[in-house]
C-alpha positions in Angstrom: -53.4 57.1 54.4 -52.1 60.7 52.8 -48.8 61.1 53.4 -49.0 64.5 56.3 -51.2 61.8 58.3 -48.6 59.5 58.2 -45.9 62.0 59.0 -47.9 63.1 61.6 -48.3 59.5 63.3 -44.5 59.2 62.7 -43.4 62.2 64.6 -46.2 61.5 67.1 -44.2 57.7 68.0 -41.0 59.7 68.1 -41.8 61.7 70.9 -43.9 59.2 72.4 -41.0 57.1 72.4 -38.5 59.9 73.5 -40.9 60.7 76.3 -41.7 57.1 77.1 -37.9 56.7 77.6 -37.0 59.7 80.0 -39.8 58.5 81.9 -38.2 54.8 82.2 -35.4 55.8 83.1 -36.5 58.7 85.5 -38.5 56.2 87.2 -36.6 52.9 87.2 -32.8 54.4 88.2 -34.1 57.3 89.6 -32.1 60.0 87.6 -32.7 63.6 87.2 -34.4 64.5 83.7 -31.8 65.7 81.9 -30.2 62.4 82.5 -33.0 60.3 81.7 -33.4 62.1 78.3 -29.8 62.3 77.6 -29.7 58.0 77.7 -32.4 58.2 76.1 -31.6 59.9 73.2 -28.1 58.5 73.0 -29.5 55.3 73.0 -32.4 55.2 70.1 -29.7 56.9 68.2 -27.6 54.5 68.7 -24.5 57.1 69.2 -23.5 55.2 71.7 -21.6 57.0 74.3 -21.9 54.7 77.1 -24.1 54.8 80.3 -25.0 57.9 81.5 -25.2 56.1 85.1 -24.8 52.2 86.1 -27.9 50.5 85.0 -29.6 47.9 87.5 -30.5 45.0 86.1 -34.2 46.1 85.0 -32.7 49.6 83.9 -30.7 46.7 81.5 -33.7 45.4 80.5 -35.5 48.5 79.6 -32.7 50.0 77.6 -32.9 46.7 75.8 -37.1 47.4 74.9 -36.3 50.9 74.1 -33.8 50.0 71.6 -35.9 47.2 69.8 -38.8 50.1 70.4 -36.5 52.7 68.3 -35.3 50.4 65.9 -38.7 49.3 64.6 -39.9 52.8 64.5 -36.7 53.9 62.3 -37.5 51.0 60.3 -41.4 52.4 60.0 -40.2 55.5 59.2 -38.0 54.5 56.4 -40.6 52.5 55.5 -43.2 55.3 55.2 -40.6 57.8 53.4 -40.2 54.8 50.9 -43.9 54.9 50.4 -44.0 58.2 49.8 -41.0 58.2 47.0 
């Protein structure tokens, strides 16, 4: 696979993943958008900032598939720009 197709299906999991997560979290805890992206975000990036709201117990356990979700697609993506080099 050229590497531009294999950007593209890299950026393509990103969002998918980004949008994949504000939906989670919209629809499990019930949050607004901004908030449900904002957790998002903070959490395949691992900043860290701490809940943007208490998480239930399955809001716990989605936060926990998003981040093993986000970690292996870092890890893809290294993995691809490796490749490449």
């Amino acid at each position: 696979m050229d590497f531009i197709r294999r950007f593209r299906l890299i950026a393509l999991t990103l969002l998918a993943t980004v949008g994949l997560g504000a939906l989670g979290y919209h629809w499990i805890e019930g949050w607004n958008w901004l908030d449900a992206l904002y957790m998002t975000v903070i959490t395949l990036t691992t900043v860290g900032f701490g809940e943007t709201h208490p998480l239930s117990p399955l809001g716990r356990a989605f936060t926990i598939a998003l981040i093993l979700l986000g970690v292996g697609g870092v890890a893809y993506t290294f993995s691809a720009i490796g490749d490449y080099i």
